[in-house]
MIKE-569587 format. One record per residue (C-alpha): x, y, z. Coordinates in pm, whole numbers, plus 32768, in hexadecimal, padded with zeros to 4 digits. Last residue first. Layout:
<pts>
east|north|up
X|Y|Z
...
</pts>
This chain:
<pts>
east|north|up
D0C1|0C3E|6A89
D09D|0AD8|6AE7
CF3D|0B15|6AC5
CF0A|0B6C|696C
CFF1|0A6E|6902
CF4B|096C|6996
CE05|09C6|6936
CE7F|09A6|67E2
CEF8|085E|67F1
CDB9|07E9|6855
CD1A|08A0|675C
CDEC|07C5|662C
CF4E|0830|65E1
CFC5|0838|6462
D15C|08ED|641C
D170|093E|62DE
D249|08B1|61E7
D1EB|094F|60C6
D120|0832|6032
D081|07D9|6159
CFF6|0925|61A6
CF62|091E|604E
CEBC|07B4|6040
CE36|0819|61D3
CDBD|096B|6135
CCE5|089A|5FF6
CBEC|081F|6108
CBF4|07FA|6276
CACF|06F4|628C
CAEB|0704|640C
CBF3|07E9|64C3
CD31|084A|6433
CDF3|09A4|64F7
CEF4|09E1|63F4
D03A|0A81|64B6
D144|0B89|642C
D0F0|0C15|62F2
D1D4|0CC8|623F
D1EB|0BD8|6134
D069|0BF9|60D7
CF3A|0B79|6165
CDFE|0C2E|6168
CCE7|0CF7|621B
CDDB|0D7D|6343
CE0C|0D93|64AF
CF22|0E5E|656A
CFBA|0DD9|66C3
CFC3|0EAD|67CB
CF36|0DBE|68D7
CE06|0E82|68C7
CE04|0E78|674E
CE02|0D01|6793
CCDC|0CC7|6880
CC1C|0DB3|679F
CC80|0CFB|666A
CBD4|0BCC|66E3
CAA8|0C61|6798
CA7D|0CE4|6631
CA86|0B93|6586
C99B|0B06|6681
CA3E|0A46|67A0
C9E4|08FF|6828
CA3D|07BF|6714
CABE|08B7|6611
CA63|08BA|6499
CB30|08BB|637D
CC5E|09C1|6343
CCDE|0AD8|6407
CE39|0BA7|63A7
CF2D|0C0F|64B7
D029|0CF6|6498
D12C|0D37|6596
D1A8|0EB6|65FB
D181|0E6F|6779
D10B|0D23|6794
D238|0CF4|68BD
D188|0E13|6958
D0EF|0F4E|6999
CF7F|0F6E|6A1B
CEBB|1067|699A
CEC9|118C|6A72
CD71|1175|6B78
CCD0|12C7|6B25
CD24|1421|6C23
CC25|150E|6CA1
CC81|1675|6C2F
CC32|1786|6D39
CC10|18BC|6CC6
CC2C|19E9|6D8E
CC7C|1B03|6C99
CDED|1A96|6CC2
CD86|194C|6BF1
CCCA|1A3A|6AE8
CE36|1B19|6AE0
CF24|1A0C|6ABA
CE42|1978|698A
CE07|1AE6|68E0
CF96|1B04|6926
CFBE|19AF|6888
CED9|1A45|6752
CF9C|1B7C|672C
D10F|1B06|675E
D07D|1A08|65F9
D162|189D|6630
D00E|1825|66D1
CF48|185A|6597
D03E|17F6|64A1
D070|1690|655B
CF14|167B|6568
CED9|16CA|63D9
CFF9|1620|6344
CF79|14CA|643D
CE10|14FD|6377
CECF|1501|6230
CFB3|13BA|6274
CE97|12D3|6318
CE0E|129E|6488
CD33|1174|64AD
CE3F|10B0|6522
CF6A|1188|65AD
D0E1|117F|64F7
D06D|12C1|6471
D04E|1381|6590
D1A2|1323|662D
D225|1359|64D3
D1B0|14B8|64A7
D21A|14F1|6643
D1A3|1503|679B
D1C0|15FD|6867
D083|1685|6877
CFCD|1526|6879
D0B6|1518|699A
D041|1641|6A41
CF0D|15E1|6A18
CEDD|1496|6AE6
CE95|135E|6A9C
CF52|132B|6924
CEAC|1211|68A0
CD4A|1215|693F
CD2D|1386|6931
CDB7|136D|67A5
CCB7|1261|6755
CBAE|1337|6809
CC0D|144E|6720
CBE9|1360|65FC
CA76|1331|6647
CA1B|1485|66B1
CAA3|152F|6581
CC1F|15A6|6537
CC3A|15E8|63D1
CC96|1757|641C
CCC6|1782|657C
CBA2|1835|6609
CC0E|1852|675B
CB03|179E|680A
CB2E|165A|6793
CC4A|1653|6851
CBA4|16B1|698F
CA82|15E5|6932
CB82|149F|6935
CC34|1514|6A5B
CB1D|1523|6B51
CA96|1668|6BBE
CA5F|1718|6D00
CA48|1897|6CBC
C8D7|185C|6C15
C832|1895|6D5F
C8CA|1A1C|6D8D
C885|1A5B|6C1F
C705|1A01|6C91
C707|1AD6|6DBE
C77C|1BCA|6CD4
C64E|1BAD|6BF5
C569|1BB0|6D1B
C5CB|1CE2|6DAA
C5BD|1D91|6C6F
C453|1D0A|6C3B
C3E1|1D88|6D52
C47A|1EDF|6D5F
C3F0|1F06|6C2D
C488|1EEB|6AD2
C397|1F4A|6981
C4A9|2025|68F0
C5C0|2024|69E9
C5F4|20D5|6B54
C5EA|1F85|6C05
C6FB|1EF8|6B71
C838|1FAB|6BD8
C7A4|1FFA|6D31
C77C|1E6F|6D4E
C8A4|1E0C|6CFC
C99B|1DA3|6BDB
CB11|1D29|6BEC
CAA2|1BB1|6BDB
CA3A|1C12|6A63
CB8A|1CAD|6A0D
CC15|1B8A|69B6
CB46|1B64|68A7
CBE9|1C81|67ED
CBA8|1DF0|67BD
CA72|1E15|689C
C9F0|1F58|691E
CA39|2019|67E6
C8D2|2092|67D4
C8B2|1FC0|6674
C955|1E8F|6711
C85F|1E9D|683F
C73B|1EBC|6778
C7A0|1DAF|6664
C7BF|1CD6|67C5
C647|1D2E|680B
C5A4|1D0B|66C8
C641|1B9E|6683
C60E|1B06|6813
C6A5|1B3E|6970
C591|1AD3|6A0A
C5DA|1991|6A99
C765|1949|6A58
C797|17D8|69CA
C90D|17FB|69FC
C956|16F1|68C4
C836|1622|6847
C726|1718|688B
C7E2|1850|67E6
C86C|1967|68C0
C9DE|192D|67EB
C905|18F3|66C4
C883|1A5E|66D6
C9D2|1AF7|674E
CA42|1A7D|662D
C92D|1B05|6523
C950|1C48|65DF
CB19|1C59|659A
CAB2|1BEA|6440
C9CC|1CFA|641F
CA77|1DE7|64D9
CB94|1DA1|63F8
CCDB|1D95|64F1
CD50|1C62|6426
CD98|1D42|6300
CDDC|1C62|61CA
CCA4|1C54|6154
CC49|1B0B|608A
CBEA|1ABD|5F3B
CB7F|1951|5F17
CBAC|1864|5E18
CD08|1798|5EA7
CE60|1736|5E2A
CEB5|1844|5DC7
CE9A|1931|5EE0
CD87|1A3C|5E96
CDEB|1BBD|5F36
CCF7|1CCF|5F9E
CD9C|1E0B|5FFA
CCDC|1ECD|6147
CBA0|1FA9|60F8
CB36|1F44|6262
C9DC|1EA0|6236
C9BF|1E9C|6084
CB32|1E0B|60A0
CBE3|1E91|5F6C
CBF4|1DD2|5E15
CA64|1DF2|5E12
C9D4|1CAD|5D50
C953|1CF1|5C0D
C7D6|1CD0|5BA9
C739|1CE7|5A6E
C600|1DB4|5A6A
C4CA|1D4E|59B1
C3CD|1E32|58E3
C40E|1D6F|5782
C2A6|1CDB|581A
C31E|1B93|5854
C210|1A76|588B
C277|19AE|5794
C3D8|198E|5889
C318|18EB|596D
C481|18C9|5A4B
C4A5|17B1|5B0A
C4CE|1708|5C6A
C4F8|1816|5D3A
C515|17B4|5E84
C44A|17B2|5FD6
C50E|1753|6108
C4F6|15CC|6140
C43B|1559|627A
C31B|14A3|617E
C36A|14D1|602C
C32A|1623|5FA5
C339|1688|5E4C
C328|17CC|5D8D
C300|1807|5C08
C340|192A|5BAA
C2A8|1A80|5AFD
C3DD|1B35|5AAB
C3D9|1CC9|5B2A
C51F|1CC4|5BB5
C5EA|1B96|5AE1
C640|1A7D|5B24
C73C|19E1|59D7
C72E|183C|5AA9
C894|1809|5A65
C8C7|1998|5A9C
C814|19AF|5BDD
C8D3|185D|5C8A
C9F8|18E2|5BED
C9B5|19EB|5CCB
C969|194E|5E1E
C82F|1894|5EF6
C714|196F|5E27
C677|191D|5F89
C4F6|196B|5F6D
C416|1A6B|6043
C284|1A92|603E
C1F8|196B|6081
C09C|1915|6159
C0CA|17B0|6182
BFA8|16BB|617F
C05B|15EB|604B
C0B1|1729|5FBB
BFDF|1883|5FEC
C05D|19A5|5EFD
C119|1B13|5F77
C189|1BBE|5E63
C2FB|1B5B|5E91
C435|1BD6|5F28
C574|1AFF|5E88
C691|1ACE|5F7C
C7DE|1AF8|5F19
C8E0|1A4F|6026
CA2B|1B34|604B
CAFA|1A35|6135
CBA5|1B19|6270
CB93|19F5|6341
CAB3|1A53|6421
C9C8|1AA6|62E5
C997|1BC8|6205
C868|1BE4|6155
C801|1C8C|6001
C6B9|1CFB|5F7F
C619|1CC3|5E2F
C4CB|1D5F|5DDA
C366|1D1E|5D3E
C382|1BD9|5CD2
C26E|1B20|5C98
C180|1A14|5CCF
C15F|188D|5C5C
C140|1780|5D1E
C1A6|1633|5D95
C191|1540|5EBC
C2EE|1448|5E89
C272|12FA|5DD8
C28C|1203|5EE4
C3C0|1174|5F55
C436|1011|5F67
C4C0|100F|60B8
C5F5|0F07|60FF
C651|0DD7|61D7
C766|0CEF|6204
C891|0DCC|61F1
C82D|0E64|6324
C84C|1012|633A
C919|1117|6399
CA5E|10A0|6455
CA3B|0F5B|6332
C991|0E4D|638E
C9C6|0CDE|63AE
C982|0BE5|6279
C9D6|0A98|633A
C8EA|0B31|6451
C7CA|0B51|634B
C7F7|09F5|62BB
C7CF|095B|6403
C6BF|0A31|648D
C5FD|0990|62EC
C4F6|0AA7|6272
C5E1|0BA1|61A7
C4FB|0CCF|61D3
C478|0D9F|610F
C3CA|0EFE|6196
C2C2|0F5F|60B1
C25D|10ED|6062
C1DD|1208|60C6
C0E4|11C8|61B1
BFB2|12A7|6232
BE6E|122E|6304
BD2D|11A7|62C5
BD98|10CD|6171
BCD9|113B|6022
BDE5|1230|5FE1
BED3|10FD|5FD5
BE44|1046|5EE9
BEF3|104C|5DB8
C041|1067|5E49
BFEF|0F2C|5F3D
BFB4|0E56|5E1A
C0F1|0EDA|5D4B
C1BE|0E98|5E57
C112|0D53|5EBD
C181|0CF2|5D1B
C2D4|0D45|5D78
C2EC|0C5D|5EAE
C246|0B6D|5DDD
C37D|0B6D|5CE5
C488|0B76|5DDA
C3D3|0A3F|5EB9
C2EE|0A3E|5FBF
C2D8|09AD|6121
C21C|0A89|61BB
C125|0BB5|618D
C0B0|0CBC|623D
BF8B|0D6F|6217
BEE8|0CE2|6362
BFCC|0DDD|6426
C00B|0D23|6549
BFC1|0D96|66A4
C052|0CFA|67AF
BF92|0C1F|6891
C084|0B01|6900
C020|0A3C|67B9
C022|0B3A|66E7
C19C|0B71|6767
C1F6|09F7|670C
C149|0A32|659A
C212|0B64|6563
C344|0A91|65D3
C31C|0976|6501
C30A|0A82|63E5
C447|0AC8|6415
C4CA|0967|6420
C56F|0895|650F
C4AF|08B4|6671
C4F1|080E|67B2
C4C0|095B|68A4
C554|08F3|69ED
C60E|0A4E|6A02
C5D5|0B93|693F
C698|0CAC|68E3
C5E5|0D6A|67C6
C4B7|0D2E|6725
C3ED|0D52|65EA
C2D3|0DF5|6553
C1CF|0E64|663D
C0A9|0F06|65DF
C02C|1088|66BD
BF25|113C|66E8
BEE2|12CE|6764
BDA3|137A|675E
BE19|14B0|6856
BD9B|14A0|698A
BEA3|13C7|6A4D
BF8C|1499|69D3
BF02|15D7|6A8E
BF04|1511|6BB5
C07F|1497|6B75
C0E1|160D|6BD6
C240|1644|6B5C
C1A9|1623|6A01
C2BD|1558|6916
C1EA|1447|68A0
C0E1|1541|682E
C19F|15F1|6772
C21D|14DD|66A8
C0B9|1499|6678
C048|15DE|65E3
C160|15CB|6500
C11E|1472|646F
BFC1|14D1|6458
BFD8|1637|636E
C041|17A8|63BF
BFA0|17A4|650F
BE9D|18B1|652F
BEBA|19E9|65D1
BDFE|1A21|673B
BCC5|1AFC|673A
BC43|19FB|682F
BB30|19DA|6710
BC52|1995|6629
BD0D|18BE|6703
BBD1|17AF|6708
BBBB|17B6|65AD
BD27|1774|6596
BCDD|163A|665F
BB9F|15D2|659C
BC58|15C0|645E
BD9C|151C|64F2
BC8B|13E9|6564
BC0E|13DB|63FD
BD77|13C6|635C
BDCD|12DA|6482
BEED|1341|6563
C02A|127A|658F
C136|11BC|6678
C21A|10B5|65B7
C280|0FA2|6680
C3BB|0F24|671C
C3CD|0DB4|682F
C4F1|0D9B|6935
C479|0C64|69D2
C4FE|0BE6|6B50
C48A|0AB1|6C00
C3EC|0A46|6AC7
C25A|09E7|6AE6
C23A|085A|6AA3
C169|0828|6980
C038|073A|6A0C
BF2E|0770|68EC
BF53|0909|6998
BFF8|099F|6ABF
BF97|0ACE|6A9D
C0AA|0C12|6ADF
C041|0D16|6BBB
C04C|0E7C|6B6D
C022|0E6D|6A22
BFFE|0F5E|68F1
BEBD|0F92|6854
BE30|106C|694C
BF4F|115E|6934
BF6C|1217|6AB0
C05B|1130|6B28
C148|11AC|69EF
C126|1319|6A92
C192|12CC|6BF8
C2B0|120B|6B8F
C355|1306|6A98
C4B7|12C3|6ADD
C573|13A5|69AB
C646|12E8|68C3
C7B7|125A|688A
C85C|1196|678F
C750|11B5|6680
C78D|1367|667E
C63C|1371|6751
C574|120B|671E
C48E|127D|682F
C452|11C8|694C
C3B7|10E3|6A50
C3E5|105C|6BA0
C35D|0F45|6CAE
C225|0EAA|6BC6
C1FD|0D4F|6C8E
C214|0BF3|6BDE
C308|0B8F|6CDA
C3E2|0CB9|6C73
C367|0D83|6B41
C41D|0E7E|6A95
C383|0F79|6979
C441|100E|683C
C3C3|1164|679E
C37A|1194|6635
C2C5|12C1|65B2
C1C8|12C9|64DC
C1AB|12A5|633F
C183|1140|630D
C236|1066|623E
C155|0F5E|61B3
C1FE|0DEF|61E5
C2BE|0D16|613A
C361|0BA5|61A4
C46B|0B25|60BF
C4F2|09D6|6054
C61E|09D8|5FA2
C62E|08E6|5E5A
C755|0830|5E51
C89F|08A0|5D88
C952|08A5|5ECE
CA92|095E|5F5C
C9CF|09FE|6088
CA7C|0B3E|6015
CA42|0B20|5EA9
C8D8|0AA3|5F05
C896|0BE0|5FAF
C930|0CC8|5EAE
C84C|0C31|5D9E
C706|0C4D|5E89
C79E|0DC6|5E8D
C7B9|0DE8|5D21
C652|0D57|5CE6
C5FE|0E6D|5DD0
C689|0F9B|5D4F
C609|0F16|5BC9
C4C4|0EF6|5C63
C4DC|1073|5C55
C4EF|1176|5DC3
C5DF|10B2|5ECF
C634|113F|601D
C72C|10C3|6108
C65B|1094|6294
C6CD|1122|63B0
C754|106D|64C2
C6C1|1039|6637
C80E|0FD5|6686
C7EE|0EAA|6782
C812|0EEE|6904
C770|1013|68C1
C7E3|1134|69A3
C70A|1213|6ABC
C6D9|139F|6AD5
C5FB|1439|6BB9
C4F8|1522|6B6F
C4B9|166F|6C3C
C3FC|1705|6D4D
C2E3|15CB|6D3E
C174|1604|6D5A
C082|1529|6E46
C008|141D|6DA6
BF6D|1398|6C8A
BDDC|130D|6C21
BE87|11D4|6BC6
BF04|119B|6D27
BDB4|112B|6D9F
BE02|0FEB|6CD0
BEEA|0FC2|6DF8
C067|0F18|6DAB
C107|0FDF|6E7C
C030|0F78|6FC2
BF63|102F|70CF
BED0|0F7B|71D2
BF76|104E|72BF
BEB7|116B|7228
BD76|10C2|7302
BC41|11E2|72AC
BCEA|123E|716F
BD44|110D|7104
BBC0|1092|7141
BB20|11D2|7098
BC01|11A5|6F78
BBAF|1030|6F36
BA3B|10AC|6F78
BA7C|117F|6E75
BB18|1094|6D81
BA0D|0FA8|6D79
B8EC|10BC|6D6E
B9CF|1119|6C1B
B9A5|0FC1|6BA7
B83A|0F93|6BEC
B807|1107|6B1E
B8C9|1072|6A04
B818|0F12|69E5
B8B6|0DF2|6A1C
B932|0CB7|6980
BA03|0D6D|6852
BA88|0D26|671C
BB73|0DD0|66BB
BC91|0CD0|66FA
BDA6|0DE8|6785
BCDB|0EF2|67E4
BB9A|0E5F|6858
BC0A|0D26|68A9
BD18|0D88|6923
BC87|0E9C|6A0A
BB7E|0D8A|6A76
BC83|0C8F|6B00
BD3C|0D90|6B97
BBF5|0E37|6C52
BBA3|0CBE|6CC3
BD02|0C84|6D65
BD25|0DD2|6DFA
BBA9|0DC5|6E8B
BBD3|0C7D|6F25
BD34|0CE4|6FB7
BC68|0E31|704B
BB44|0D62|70C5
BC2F|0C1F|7198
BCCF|0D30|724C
BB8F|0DCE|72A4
BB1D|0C95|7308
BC4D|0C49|73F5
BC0C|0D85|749C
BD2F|0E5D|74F5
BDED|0E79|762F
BF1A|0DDF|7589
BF77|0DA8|7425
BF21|0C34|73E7
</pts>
């Protein structure tokens, strides 16, 4: 009992916890209510009355808490254990009959797989943790290896936990790592752009936008009024959870009071699978909020950790795609952009038309052959689609709709920015310009160098960095930790203030880890996920610097073009001098942990069958750590076949070559001995 207060009041605020839980799932999660609204909300305020009055009484796991709290400067950043992977997309039955056939070839069975499908929603997905059946952390799914910590907000969703029930006697795991799919009802996005209008605020562009926002407000009061819900779909690290199918596992998180979509269903084979497709596809608009497709899922944990995943996405599941949004406007003009890497990308600007909630007015021509396979011309009425993040393309051409009027279009052999050559190597479809000093390369760079997932500098946005190029105050990113505030302050729409503020902000971002840093540059074919694979190999720049086209190549995850591209980048004077100079600019680089070098050094290791304790990718984590390099099959060059249970056609291979079979056990050992 917390001392000097009442053992009543104690006894009142844990009453009123418990019964406001119980009534927010039943209202939210169940829907069906005990209470009315007006006895709930008295509920809650004399909740709020009581914390207030004793704030040692508070707790983290408050119903009050779904109202928010205070705002936060920024958002932190926090891994996934597990990848939260995106999905491979399929479009014709023909997509998914292939991929049921690509399944069975790796499980090598000519069995029927069973599946579990469910509507893909259009929202966001962001991963919650429990410990002891309490909410402790949440967020989003970022680049699926790491995502922003949005606590605050996810305590404001009334459909999403706080505390776990312990229902028909399930024991609650010590820790669950469980993923859901935040989103806005169609009716509940009406009312919230109605509600910006008459702030004279602009409307969000359609629901899955207007809750992404949402999630990301600073302030989690603002989130916790905007209509947001959530269904959960799977987990990731969990312990004491006996489960052995997919669906298993939907059922086991109903059961602790998660929200299930009731659409789903389980236990289906190919052929029903197709025929939910076809269901759903018909009656979709008639659903209160917006999906685009079904996500399938191979339904058996076994069977999915046999398959593994790719570094995008599982092998064991797959989204069946909608029908892209379509429609028909026109071209009036076509413009040409030049990116950070110099690529000429056509874009197509349109009579402005309204797709799928989407006002559109711009659509990638993506490259010239592109133009000439499809004959776009200026003037052509097309046919546009849109398909949920996509960028607008041109599908088609109405060519009945040709006037004689129309316009062919020819790329510029000069760069429309700088009025440098254009060259195309031959291997590839894009023109590029050949003068890396382009302002518009040299903007589009400093752009992504300020970008969230490398230096994440507030305020230093689109308008204001094609400012400073323009004026000649920035030539390279580099420069950026050379401005101030008398620099600043005397630009277009630039106070004082805001100048103050924006440096502050430069000043913050000078502490970076190695993985941002590197993403940072712009390396061509370098994204976040392989630039952590280089911080985590190399630990420290200068020896990513100094390393070589074999050094790259020899690393997992790294292939022959993208270790061209780094090794060309840092054996540029101009581009190690833009390095030198950011680090002189103050920069502090926060080293990785270097992959550990070993006896597994340069050994291959193929996985086969299932493990007694590790999933297959805690498997080939524990060996890429060692050095060792995993791959999908057996061949002469490879070194060890880790067999678990039911290994399949592998074990017949491996033996047949001569290659050498350990068990886990085994594995572990050599793990740890080096």
């Amino acid at each position: 009992m917390q001392e000097g207060i009442d053992s009543f009041v104690i006894k009142k605020v844990e009453d009123l916890r418990e019964a406001l839980h119980r009534h927010n799932y039943r209202y939210y999660v169940l829907d069906d209510p005990e209470i009315s609204d007006s006895e709930y909300d008295r509920m809650m305020q004399e909740l709020i009355k009581l914390e207030t009055d004793y704030p040692d009484l508070s707790s983290p796991d408050s119903p009050t808490l779904r109202v928010g709290a205070p705002p936060l400067d920024k958002f932190e950043t926090v891994g996934h254990s597990i990848p939260m992977l995106s999905l491979d997309n399929g479009f014709k039955d023909s997509d998914i009959i292939e991929f049921d056939r690509r399944v069975k070839r790796n499980l090598d069975t000519d069995s029927d797989i069973i599946y579990t499908a469910e509507p893909k929603l259009d929202g966001v997905a962001i991963e919650l943790v429990y410990e002891n059946g309490r909410l402790v952390t949440a967020s989003t799914r970022g680049d699926g290896f790491n995502g922003e910590l949005i606590t605050s907000n996810a305590r404001t969703i009334r459909s999403a936990p706080m505390v776990l029930e312990n229902k028909e006697d399930k024991n609650i795991p010590p820790r669950l790592e469980v993923r859901g799919e935040v989103f806005i009802r169609k009716e509940g996005f009406k009312r919230l752009n109605h509600e910006r209008l008459q702030q004279n605020l602009p409307p969000f562009a359609n629901p899955r936008n207007a809750a992404a926002g949402s999630l990301r407000q600073l302030d989690s009061r603002i989130t916790a009024n905007r209509p947001l819900e959530i269904f959960f779909y799977g987990i990731g690290v969990v312990s004491d959870f006996d489960i052995n199918s997919h669906g298993d596992t939907l059922y086991a998180l109903q059961v602790l009071g998660f929200r299930i979509n009731p659409h789903i269903r389980c236990k289906i084979t190919l052929n029903e699978v197709l025929d939910y497709y076809r269901e759903l596809s018909e009656k979709r608009h008639l659903l209160p909020y917006d999906i685009d497709g079904v996500v399938i899922k191979v339904d058996g944990i076994g069977l999915q950790q046999i398959l593994g995943a790719t570094s995008r996405s599982p092998r064991w599941a797959i989204a069946y795609k909608f029908k892209a949004l379509q429609e028909t406007t026109r071209i009036t003009h076509i413009e040409v952009q030049v990116g950070r890497t110099g690529v000429l990308t056509p874009v197509a600007r349109l009579v402005p038309v309204n797709i799928g909630g989407a006002r559109v007015s711009r659509a990638t021509l993506h490259n010239e052959d592109e133009i000439k396979r499809k004959d776009i011309r200026v003037g052509d009425t097309v046919l546009v689609q849109r398909a949920g993040d996509v960028i607008p393309e041109v599908v088609k051409v109405v060519a009945s709709k040709r006037t004689g009027q129309e316009i062919r279009f020819k790329m510029p052999q000069h760069c429309p920015v700088c009025n440098s050559s254009v060259v195309r190597a031959e291997d590839e479809a894009a023109l590029r310009c050949i003068n890396t000093n382009c302002s518009a390369q040299v903007k589009e760079r400093i752009k992504h160098f300020a970008s969230k997932g490398a230096f994440d500098i507030d305020g230093l946005g689109d308008k204001l960095v094609e400012q400073l190029v323009d004026k000649e105050l920035l030539f390279s990113y580099a420069d950026i930790f050379g401005l101030n505030e008398d620099t600043l302050k005397n630009l277009e729409r630039m106070g004082q203030k805001s100048a103050a503020n924006i440096i502050d902000a430069i000043e913050k971002s000078k502490q970076i880890t190695l993985a941002r840093f590197i993403y940072s540059l712009g390396i061509r074919h370098v994204g976040e996920h392989v630039a952590g694979i280089l911080a985590t190999t190399f630990g420290s720049l200068e020896k990513l610097m100094s390393s070589t086209r074999d050094d790259l190549t020899a690393i997992q995850g790294v292939g022959p073009v993208v270790a061209e591209s780094i090794a060309d980048f840092f054996n540029q004077d101009e581009n190690r001098n833009a390095v030198n100079d950011i680090v002189a600019g103050g920069v502090r680089i926060l080293g990785e942990t270097p992959r550990k070098q070993g006896g597994l050094e340069g050994k291959v290791f193929v996985l086969t069958g299932t493990l007694e304790t590790l999933t297959r990718s805690q498997a080939k984590k524990i060996i890429e750590t060692a050095g060792g390099k995993v791959t999908a099959s057996v061949s002469r060059n490879t070194d060890y076949l880790v067999a678990g249970t039911s290994p399949g056609s592998k074990l017949k291979r491996a033996t047949d070559l001569g290659v050498e079979i350990i068990d886990e056990k085994t594995l572990r050992e050599l793990t740890i001995d080096e």
